[in-house]
The first five atom37 places (N, CA, C, CB, O) and aatype in JSON, in Angstrom:
{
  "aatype": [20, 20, 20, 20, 20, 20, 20, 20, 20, 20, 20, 20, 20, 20, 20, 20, 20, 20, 20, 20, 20, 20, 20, 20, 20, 20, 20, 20, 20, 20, 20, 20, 20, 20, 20, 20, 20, 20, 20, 20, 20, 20, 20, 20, 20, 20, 20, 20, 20, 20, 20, 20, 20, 20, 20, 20, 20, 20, 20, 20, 20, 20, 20, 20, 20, 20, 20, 20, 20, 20, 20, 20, 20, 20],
  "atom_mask": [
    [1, 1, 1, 1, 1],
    [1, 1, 1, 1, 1],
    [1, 1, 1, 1, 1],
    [1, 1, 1, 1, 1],
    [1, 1, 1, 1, 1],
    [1, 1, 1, 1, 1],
    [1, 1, 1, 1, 1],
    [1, 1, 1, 1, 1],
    [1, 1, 1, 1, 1],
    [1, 1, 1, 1, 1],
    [1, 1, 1, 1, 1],
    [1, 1, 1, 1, 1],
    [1, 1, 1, 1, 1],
    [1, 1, 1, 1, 1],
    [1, 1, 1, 1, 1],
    [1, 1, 1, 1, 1],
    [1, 1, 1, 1, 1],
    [1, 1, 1, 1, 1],
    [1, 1, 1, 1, 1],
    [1, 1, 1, 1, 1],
    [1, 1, 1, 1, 1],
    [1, 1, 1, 1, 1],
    [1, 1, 1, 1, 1],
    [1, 1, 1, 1, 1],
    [1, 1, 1, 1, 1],
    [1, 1, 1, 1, 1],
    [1, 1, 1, 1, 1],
    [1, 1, 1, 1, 1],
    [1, 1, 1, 1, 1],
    [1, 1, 1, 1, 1],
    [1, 1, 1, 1, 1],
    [1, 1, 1, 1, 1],
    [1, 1, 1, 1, 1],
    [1, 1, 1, 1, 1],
    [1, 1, 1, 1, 1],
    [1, 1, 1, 1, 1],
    [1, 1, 1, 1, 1],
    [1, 1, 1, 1, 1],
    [1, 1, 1, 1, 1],
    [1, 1, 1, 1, 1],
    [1, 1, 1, 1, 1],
    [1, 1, 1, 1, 1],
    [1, 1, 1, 1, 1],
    [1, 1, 1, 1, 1],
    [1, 1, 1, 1, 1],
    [1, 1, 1, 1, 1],
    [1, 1, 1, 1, 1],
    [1, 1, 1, 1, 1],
    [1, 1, 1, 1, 1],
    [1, 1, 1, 1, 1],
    [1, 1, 1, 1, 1],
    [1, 1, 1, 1, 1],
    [1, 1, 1, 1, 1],
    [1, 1, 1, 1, 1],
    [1, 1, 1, 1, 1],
    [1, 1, 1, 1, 1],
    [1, 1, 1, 1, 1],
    [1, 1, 1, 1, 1],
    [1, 1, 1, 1, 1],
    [1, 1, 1, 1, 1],
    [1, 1, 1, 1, 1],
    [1, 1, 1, 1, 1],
    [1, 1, 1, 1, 1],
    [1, 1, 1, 1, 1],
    [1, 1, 1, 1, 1],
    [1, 1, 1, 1, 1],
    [1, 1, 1, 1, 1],
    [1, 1, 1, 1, 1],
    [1, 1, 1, 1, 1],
    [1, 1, 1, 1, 1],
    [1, 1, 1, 1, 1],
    [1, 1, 1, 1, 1],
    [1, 1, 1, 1, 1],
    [1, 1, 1, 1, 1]
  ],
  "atom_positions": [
    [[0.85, -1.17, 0.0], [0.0, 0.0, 0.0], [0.89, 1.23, 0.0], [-0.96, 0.0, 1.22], [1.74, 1.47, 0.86]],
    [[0.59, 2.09, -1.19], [1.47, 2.86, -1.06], [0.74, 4.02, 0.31], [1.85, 3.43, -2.64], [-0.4, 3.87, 0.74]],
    [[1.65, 5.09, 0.78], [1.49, 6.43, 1.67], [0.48, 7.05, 0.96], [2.83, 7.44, 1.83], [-0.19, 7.72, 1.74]],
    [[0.28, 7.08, 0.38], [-1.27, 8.08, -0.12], [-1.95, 7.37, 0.18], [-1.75, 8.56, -1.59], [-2.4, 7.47, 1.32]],
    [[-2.36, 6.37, -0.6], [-3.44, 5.76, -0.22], [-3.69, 5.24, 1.13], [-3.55, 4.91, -0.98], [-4.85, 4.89, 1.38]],
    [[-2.36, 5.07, 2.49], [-2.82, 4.73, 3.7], [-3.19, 6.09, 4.5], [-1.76, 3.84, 4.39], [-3.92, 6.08, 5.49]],
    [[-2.58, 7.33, 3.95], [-3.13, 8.73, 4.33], [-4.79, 8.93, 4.06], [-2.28, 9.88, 3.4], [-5.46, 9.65, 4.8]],
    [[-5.3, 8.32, 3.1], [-6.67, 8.53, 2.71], [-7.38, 7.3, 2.94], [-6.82, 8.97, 1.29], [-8.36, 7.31, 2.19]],
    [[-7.36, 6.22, 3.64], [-7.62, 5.65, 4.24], [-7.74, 5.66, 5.49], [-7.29, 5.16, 3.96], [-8.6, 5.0, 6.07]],
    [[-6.84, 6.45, 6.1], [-6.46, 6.98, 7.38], [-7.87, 7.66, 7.67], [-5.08, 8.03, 7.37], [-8.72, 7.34, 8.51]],
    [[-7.87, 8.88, 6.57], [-8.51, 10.03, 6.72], [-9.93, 9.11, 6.73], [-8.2, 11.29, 5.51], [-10.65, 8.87, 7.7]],
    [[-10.01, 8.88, 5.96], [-12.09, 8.31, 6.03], [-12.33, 7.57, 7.21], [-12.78, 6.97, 4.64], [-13.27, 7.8, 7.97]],
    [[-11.12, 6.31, 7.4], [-11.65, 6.19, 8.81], [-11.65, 7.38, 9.82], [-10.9, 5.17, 9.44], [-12.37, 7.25, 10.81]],
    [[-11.37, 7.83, 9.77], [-11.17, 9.08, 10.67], [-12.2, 10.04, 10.85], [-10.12, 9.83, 10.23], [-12.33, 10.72, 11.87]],
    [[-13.01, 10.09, 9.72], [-13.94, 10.89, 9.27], [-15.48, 9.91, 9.75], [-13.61, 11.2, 7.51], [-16.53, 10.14, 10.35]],
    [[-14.79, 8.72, 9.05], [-16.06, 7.68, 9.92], [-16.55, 7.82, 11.0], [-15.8, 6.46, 10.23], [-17.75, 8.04, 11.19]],
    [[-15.64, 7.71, 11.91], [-15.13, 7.97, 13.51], [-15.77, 9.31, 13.61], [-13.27, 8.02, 13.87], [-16.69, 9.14, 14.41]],
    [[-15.77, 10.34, 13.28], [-16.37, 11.95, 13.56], [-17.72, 11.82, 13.37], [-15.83, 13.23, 12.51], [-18.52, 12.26, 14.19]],
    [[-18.16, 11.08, 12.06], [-19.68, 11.12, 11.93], [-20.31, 10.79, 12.22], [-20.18, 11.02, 11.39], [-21.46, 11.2, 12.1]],
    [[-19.75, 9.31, 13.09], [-20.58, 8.15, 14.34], [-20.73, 8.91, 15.3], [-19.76, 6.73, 15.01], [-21.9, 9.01, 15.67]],
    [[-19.71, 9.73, 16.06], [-19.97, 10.34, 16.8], [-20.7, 11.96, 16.84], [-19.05, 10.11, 17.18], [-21.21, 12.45, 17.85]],
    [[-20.63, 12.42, 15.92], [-21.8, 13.66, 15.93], [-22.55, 13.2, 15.69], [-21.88, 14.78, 15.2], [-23.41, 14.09, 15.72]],
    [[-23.38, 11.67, 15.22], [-24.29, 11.66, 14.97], [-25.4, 10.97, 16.26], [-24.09, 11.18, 13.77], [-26.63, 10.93, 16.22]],
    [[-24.41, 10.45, 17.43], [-24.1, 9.67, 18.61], [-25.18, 11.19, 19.26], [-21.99, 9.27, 19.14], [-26.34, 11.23, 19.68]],
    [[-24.11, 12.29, 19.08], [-24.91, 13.25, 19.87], [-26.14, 13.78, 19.73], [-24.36, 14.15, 19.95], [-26.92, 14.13, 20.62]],
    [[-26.35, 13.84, 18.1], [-27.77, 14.28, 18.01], [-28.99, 13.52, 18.1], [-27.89, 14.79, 16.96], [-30.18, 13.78, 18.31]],
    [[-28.27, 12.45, 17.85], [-29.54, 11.4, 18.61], [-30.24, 11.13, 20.3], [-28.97, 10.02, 18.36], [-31.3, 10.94, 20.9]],
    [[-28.79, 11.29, 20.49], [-29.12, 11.16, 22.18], [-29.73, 12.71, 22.57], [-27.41, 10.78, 23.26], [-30.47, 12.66, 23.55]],
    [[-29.61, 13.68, 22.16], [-30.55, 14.8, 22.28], [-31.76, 14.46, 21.8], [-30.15, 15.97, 21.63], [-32.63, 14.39, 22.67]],
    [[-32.05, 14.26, 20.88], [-33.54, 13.87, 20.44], [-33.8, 12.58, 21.22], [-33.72, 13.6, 18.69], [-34.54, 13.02, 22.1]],
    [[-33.74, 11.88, 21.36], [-34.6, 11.02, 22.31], [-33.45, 9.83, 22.71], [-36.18, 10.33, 21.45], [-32.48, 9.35, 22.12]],
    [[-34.12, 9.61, 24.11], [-32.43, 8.44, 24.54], [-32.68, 7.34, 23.34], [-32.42, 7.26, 26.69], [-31.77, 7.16, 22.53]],
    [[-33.86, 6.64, 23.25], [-33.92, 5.75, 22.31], [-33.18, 5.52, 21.2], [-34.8, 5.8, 21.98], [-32.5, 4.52, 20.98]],
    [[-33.33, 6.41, 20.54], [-32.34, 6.15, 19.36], [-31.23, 6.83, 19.21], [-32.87, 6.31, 18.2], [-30.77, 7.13, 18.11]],
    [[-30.59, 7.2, 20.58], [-29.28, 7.45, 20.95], [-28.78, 5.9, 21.21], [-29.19, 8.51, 22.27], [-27.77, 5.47, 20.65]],
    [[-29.68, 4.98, 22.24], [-29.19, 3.53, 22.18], [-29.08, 3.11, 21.15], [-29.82, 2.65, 22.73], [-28.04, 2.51, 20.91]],
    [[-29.87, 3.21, 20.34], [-29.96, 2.28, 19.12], [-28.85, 2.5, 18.55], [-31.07, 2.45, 18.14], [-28.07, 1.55, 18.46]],
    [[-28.42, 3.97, 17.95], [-27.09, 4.77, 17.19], [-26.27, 4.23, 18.24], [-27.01, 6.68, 16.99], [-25.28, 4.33, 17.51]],
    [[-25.75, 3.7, 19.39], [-24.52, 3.38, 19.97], [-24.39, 1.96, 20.0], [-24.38, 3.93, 21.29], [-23.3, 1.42, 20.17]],
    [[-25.61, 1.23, 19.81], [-25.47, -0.57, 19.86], [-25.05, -0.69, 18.34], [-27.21, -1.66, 20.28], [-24.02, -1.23, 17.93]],
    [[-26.33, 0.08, 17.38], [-26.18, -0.24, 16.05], [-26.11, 1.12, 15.56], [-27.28, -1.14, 15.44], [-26.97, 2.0, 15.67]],
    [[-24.64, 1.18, 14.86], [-24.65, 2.09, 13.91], [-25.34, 2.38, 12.76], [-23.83, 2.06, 13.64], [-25.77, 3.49, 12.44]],
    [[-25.44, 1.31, 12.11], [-26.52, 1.21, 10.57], [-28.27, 2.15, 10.58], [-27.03, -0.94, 10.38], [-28.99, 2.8, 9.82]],
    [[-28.23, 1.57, 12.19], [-29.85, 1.96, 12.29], [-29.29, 3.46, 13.13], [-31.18, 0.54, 13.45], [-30.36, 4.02, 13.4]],
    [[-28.57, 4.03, 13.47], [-28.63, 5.39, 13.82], [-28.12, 6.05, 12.22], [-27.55, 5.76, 15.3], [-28.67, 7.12, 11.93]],
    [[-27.4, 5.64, 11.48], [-27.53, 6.18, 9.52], [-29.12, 6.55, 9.17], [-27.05, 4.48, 8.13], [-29.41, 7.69, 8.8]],
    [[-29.91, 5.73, 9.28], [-31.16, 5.63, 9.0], [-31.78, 6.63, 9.26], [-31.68, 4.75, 9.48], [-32.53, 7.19, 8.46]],
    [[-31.42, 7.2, 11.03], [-32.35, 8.1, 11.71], [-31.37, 9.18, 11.34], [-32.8, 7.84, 13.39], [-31.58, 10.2, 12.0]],
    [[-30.48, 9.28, 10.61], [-30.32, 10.6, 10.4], [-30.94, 10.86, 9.16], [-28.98, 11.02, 10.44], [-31.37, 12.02, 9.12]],
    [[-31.16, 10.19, 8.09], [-32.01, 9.85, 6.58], [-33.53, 10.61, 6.83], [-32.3, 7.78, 6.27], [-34.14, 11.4, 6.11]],
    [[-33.85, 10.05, 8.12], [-35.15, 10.55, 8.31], [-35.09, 12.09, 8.93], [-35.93, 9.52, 9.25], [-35.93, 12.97, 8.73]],
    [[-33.97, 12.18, 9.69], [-34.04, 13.78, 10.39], [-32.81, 14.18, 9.76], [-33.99, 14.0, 12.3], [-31.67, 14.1, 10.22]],
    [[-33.21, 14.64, 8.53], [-31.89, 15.2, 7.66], [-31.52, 16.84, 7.82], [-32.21, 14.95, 5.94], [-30.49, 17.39, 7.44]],
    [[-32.79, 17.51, 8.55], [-32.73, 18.67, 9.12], [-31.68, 18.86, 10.45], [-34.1, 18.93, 9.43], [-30.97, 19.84, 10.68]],
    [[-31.77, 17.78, 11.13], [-30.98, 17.89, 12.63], [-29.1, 17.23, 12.12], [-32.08, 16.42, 14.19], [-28.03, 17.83, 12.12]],
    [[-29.52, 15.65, 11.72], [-28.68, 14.97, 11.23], [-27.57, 14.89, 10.0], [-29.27, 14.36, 11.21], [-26.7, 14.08, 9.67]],
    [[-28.07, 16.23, 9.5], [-27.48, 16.38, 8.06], [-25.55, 16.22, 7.73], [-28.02, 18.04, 7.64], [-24.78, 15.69, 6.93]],
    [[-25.53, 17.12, 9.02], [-23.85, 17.19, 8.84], [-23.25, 15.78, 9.23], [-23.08, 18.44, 9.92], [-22.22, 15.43, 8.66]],
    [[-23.87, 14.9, 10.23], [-22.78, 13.64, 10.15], [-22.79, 12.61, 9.02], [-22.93, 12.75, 11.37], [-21.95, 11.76, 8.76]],
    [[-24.38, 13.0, 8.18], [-24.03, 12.17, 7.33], [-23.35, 12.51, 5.83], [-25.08, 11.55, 7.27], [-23.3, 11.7, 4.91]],
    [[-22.86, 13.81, 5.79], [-22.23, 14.3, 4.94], [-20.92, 13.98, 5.67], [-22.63, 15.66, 4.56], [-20.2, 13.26, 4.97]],
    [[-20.59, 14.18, 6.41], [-19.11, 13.73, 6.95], [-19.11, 12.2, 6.81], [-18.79, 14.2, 8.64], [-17.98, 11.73, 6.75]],
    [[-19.93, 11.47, 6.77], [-19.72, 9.96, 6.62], [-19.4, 9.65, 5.09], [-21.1, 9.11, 7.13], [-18.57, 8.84, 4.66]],
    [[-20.46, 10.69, 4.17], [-20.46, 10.27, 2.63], [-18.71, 10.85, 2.27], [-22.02, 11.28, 1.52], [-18.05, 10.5, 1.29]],
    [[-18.44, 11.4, 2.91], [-16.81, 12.03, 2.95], [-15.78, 11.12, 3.38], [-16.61, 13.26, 3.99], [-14.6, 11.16, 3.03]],
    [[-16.17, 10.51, 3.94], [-15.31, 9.68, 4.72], [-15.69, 7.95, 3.77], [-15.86, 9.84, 6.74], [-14.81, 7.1, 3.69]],
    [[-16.65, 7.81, 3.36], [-16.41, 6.67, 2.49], [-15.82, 7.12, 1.1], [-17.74, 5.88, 2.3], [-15.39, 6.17, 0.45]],
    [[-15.73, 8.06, 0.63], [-15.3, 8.73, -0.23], [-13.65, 8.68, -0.87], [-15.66, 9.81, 0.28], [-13.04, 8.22, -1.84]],
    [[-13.46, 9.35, 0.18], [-11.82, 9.1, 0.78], [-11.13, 7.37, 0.54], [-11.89, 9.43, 2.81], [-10.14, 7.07, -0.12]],
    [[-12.12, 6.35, 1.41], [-11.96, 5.24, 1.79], [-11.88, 4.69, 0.0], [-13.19, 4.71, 2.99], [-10.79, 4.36, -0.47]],
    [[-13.09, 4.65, -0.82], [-13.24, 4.34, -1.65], [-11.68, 4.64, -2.75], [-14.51, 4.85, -1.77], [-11.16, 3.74, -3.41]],
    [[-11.21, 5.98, -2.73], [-10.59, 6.17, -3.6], [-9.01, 6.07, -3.14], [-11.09, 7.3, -4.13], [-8.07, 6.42, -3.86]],
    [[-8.85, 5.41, -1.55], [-7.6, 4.81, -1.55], [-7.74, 3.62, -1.98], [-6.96, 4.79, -0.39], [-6.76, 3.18, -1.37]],
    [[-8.22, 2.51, -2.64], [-8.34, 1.29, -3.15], [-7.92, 1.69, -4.57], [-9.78, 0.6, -2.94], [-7.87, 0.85, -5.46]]
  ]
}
């Protein structure tokens, strides 16, 4: 693997990591429920930001960034 591509691999996980967690927070503000859910299961806190794209918007633009990255170190 060359250094770029483990720098941008680096980075998306990294970015992954930021968007789980801002998205960790806005859930658990809106209701504990699907603050649990977003901390057991990530997939299903993606979802609830899909649906509250008004509150949720920025982690999942930081996630589509972060697979982005991931994608184009391969």
């Amino acid at each position: 693997m060359d250094a770029s591509n483990a720098l941008l691999m680096t980075l998306g996980a990294a970015s992954l990591l930021i968007s789980w967690i801002i998205l960790l927070t806005v859930s658990w503000k809106e209701d504990y429920a699907w603050g649990l859910f977003s901390l057991l299961l990530p997939p299903v806190g993606y979802f609830y930001g899909l649906f509250q794209w008004n509150k949720a918007g920025q982690a999942l633009w930081v996630a589509i960034l972060g697979w982005v990255l991931i994608i184009l170190s391969w």
